[in-house]
C-alpha positions in Angstrom: -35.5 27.3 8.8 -35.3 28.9 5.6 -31.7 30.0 6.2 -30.4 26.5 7.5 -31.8 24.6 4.4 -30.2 27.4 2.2 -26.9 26.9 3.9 -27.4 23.7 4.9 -28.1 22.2 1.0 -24.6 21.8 -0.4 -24.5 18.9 2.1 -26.9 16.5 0.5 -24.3 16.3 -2.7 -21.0 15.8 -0.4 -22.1 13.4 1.2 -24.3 12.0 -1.6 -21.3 11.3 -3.5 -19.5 10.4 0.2 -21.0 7.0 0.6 -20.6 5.9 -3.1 -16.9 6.3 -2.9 -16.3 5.3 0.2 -18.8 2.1 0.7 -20.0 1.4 -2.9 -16.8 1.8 -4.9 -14.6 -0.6 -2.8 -17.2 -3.2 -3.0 -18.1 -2.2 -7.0 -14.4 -3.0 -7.9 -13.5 -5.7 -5.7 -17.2 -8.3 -7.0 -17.8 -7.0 -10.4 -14.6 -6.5 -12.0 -12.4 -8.9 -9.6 -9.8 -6.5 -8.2 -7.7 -7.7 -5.8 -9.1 -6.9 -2.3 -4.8 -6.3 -1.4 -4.4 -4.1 -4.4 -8.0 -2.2 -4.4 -6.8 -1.6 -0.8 -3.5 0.2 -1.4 -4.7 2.3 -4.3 -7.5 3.6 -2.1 -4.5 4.1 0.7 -2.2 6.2 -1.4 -5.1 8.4 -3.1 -6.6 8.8 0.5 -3.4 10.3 2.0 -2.7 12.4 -0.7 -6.2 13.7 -1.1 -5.4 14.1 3.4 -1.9 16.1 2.8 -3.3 18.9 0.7 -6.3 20.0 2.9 -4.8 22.0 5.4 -3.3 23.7 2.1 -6.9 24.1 0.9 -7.6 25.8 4.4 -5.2 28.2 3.7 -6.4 28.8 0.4 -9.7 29.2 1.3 -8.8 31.9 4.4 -7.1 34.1 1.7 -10.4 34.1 -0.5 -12.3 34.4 2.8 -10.2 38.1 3.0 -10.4 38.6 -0.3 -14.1 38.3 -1.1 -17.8 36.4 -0.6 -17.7 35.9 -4.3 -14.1 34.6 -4.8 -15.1 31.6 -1.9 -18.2 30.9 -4.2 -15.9 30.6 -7.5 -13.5 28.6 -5.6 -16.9 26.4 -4.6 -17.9 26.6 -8.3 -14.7 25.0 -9.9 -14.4 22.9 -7.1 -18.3 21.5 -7.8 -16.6 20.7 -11.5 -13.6 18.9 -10.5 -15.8 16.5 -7.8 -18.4 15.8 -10.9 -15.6 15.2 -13.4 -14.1 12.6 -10.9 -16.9 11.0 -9.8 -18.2 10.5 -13.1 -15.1 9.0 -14.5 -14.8 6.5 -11.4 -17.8 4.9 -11.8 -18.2 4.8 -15.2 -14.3 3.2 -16.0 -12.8 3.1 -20.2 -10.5 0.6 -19.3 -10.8 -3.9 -18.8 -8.3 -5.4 -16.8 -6.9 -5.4 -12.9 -3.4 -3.3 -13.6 -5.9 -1.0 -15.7 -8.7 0.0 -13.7 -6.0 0.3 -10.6 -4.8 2.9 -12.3 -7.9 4.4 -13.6 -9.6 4.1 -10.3 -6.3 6.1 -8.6 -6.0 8.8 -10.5 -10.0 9.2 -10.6 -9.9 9.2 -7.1 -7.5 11.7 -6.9 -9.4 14.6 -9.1 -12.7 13.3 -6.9 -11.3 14.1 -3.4 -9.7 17.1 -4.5 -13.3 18.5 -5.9 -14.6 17.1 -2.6 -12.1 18.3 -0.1 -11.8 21.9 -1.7 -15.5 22.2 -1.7 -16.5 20.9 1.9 -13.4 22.8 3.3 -15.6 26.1 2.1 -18.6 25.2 2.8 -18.0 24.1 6.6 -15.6 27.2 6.9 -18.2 29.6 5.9 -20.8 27.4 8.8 -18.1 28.2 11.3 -17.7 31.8 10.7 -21.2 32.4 10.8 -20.8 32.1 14.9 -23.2 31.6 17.9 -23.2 29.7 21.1 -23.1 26.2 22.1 -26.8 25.5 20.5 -26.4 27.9 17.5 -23.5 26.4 16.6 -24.9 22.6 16.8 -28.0 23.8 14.5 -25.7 25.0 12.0 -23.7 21.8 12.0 -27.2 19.8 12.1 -28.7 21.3 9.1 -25.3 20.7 7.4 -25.3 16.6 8.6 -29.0 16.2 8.5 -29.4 17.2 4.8 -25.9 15.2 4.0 -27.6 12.1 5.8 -30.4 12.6 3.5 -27.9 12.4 0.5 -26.6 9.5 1.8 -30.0 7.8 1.8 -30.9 9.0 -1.4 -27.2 7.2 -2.6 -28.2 4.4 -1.0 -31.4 3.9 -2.5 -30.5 5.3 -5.8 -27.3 3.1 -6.8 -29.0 0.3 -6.0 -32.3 0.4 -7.5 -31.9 2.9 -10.5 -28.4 2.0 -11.2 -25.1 4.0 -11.8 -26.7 6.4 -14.5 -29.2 7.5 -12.1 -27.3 8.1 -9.5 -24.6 10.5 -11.8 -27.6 12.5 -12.4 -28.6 13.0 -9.4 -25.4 14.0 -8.2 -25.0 16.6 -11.1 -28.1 18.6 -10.1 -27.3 18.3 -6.1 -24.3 20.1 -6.9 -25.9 22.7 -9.2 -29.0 23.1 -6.8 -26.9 23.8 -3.9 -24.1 25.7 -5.0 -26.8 28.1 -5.8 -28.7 27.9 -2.3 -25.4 29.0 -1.0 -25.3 31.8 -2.8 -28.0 32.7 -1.2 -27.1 31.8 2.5 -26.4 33.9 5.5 -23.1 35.9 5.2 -20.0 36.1 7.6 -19.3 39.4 9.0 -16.3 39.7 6.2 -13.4 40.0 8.1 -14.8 39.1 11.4 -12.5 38.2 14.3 -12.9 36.4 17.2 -12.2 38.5 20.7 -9.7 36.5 22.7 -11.2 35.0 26.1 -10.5 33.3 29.0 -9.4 29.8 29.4 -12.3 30.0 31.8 -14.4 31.1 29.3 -13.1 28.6 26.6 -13.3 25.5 28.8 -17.1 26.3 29.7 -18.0 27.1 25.5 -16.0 23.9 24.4 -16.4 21.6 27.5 -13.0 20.4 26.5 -10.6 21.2 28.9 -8.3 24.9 28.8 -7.2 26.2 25.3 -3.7 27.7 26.7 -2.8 31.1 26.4 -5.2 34.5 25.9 -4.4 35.9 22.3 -5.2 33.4 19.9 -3.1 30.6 18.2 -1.8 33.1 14.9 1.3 33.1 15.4 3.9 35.5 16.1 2.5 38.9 16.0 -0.6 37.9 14.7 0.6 36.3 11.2 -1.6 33.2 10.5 0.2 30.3 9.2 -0.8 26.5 8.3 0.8 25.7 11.1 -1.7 28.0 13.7 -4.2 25.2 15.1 -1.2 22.9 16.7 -0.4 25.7 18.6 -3.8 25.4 20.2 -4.0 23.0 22.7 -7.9 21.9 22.7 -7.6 21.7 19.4 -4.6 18.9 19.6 -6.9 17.3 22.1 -10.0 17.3 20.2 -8.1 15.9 17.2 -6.4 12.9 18.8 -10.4 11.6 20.2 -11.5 12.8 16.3 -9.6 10.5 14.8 -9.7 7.2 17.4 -13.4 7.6 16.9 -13.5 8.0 12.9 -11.1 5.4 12.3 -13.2 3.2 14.8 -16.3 4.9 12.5 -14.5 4.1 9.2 -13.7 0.6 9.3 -17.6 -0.8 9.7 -18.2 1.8 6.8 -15.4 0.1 4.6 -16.6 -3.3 5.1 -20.2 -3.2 5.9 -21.4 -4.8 1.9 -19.1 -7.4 2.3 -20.6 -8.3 6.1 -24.0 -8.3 5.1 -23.3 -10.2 2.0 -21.3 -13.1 3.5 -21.9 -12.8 7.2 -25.5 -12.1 7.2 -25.6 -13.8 3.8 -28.6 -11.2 3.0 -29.7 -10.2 -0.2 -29.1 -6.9 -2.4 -32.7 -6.0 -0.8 -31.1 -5.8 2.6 -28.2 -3.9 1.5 -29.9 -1.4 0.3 -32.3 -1.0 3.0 -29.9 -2.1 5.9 -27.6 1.2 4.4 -31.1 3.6 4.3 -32.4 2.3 7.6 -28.8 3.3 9.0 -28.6 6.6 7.4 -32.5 7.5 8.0 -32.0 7.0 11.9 -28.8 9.1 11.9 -30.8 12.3 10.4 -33.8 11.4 12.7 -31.7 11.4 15.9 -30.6 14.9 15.4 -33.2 16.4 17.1 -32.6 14.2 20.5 -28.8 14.9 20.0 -29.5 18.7 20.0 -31.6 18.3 23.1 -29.1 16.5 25.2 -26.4 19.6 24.2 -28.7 21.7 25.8 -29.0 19.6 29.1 -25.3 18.2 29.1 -23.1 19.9 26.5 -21.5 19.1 23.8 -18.7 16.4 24.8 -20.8 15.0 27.2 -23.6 14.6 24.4 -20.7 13.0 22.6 -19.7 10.3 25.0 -23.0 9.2 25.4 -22.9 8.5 21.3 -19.8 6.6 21.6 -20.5 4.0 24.5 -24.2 3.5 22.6 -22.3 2.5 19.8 -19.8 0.6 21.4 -22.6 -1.4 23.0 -24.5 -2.0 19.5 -21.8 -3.1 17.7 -20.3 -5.9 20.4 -24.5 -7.4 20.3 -23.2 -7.3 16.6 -20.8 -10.5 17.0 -23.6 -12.9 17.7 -24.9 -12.5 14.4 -25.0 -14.9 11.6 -26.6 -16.3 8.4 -30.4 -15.3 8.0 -30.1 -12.5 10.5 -31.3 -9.8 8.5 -34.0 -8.6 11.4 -31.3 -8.6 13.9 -28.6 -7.0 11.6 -31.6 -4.0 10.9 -31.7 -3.3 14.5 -28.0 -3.0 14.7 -28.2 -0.5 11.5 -30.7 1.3 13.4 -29.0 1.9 17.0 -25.7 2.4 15.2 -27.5 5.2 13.0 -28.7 6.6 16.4 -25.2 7.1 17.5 -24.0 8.0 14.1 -26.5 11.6 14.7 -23.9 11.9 17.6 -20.4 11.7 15.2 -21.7 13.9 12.6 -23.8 17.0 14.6 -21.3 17.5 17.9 -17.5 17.1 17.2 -17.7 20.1 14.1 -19.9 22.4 16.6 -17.0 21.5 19.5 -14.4 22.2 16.7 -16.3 25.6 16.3 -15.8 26.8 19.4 -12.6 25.8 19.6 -11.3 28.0 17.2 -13.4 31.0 18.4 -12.7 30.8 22.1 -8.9 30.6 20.5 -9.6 33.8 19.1 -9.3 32.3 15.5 -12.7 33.1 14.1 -12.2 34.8 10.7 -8.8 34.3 10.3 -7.9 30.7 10.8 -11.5 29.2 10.1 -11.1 26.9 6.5 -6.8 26.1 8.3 -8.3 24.3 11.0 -10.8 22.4 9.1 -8.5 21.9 6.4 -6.9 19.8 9.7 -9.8 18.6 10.5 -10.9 17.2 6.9 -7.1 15.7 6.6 -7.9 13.8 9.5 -11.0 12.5 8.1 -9.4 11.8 5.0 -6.8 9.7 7.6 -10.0 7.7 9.0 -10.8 6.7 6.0 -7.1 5.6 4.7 -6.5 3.6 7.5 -9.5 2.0 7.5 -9.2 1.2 3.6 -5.6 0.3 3.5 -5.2 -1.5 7.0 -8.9 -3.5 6.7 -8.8 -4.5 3.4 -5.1 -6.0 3.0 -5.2 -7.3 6.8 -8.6 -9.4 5.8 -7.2 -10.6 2.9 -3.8 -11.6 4.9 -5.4 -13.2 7.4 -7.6 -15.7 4.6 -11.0 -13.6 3.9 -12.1 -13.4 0.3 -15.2 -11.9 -0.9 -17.8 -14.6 -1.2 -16.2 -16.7 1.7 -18.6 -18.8 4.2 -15.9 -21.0 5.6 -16.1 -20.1 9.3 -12.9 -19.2 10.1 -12.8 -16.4 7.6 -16.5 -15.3 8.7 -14.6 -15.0 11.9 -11.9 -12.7 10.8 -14.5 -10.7 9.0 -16.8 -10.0 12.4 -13.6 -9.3 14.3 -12.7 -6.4 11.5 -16.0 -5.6 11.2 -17.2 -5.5 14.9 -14.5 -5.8 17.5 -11.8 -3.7 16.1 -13.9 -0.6 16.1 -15.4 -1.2 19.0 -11.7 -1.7 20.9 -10.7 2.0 18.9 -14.3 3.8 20.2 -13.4 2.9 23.5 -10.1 4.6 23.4 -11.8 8.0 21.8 -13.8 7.2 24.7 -11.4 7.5 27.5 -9.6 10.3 25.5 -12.8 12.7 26.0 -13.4 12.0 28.7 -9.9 12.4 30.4 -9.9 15.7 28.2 -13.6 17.3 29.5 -13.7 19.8 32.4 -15.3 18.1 34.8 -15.4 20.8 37.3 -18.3 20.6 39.6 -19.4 23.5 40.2 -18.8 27.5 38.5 -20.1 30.4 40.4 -22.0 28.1 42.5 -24.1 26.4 39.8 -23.2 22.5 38.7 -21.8 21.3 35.7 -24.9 20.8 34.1 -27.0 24.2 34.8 -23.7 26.1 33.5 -23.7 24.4 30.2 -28.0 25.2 29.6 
């Protein structure tokens, strides 16, 4: 326990700041200081993909301080720490009146934020996967990682809202500080640690996502990493395309979810703030239930079951309406059940991915460098399709005509719900569904 919370810590900060600048900052620009919801959404677009391009670049970056040095991977996470303050700060706290003026402030904020964030998360869940272990090890690792981020995110929630911006800065600076240092003070990689290559036998019944290809790893030629090594893998391409169906379809509630309490639900700042906790607080409590299930089911099948709860949640989420704040609380707590699901399995199936491609301690921070550019992709989309299409199609914050209370559910509800179901389909078509190995079922091979 002690080790997960040491290693596990430096996730309450990233994702602290996390829902801030990806819930809160949208909504912060768009009410108090009247930014267009079009323009807000293509400054968030642009900074979102360039923030995306350079992580595999930061992968890379990191895997050369992996092989240099422990200590070098911490500095790197120490100026990396300063840059995510330093933006952060600066975002919330703008110098600058007017739209054309805060656009650009906001942009170029954003851009020294993600940076800090990217470079530092791209470490930090690097150093989770290199530390190694089975199915179950692997999801504990990731859980401790998620569960203390989802308690971040709670404390954002609770803190922006009722102790204001300065609060919440503070908070944030000392997260950062406080588990930097538990980090230091983490288990250690094997330095230099390799994956042996195995089986596509072996890597289908680790992963539970189909064959990886070829024995030998995904290097390169004669063993020289490059950027480029994960796309030779072929679970990995597989696991990427249902990643990013499902965190785009995750994305797009998370972009507009103030905006559908406020004028769908027509609920107060109260409910806000306790509709975002209750959602939060239910993901970090359903980790537990989620690791159980790995251990009767595995890790994709764990995974589909997330997905089709939360499919089912969010279509009982178009019947609701003004003064529906009970009903719009269950729906924040069955969604936060499946949200345990998105955040504990697809980084622990991403893990074994890269060691059953005989990657582990070469390759680690490239493939989540990948991996956090198509998160960074998620949230892009969501931002710059969402927000521009809603204000094409006639909403504007504050609306209660009916038709645009229409558009908004659709965007908020259906569209992510239409996407989940195609991550859906994607697992599933990609999971070995083999019945039986060395006469045992699917099920008994994976406990």
């Amino acid at each position: 326990m002690r080790e997960g919370l040491r290693y596990g810590l430096l996730g309450f900060p990233l994702a602290f700041c996390a829902l801030p600048l990806y819930v809160l900052m949208p909504n912060l620009y768009a009410t108090q200081w009247g930014v267009p919801l079009a323009a807000l959404g293509a400054v968030l677009l642009v900074a979102r993909l360039l923030d995306a391009v350079v992580d595999p670049w930061l992968g890379r970056v990191v895997d050369r301080l992996f092989g240099r040095s422990l200590s070098a991977v911490w500095a790197f996470g120490a100026a990396a720490c300063a840059a995510l303050a330093l933006g952060f700060c600066l975002l919330f706290v703008p110098q600058v009146q007017g739209t054309n003026a805060l656009l650009w402030w906001a942009g170029l904020s954003l851009v020294l934020t993600y940076v800090g964030y990217s470079a530092l998360a791209v470490a930090h869940q690097s150093w989770g996967a290199r530390l190694g272990g089975d199915e179950r090890q692997r999801s504990h690792i990731v859980a401790w990682r998620e569960g203390l981020g989802l308690l971040g995110v709670v404390l954002a929630a609770v803190t922006s809202s009722t102790l204001g911006v300065p609060a919440m800065l503070t908070l944030l600076l000392l997260s950062l500080v406080l588990g930097w240092w538990a980090w230091t003070r983490a288990p250690r990689p094997q330095a230099g640690s390799v994956a042996g290559s195995t089986s596509v036998h072996t890597a289908a019944k680790a992963t539970n996502i189909g064959s990886v290809g070829g024995v030998g790893g995904v290097g390169g030629v004669g063993g020289v990493a490059s950027a480029w090594g994960p796309w030779r893998n072929p679970a990995f391409r597989k696991l990427l395309l249902v990643y990013l169906l499902n965190g785009i379809a995750s994305a797009i509630p998370a972009t507009l979810v103030l905006f559908f309490v406020q004028d769908r639900v027509q609920g107060s700042g109260t409910l806000q703030a306790a509709s975002l906790g209750l959602y939060f607080v239910c993901g970090a409590v359903s980790m537990p239930l989620w690791l159980r299930l790995v251990g009767r089911v595995g890790l994709s099948y764990a995974w589909l079951v997330g997905m089709v709860l939360s499919i089912t949640v969010f279509l009982g989420a178009t019947q609701l309406g003004a003064g529906d704040a009970g009903l719009f609380l269950l729906v924040c707590a069955l969604s936060g059940l499946a949200l345990g699901s998105d955040l504990a399995l697809p980084p622990a199936i991403l893990a074994g991915v890269i060691a059953d491609g005989g990657d582990r301690g070469r390759l680690d921070g490239t493939y989540f460098g990948w991996w956090n550019f198509a998160t960074k992709l998620n949230l892009a989309l969501a931002a710059g399709v969402a927000l521009p299409l809603l204000a094409w199609l006639g909403y504007v914050p504050g609306a209660r005509d009916e038709a645009a209370l229409q558009v908004l559910t659709m965007a908020y509800c259906l569209l992510p719900c239409a996407l989940k179901a195609l991550a859906a389909v994607a697992l599933y078509l990609t999971m070995d569904k083999s019945p039986a190995v060395g006469g045992r079922t699917h099920k008994e091979k994976l406990v």
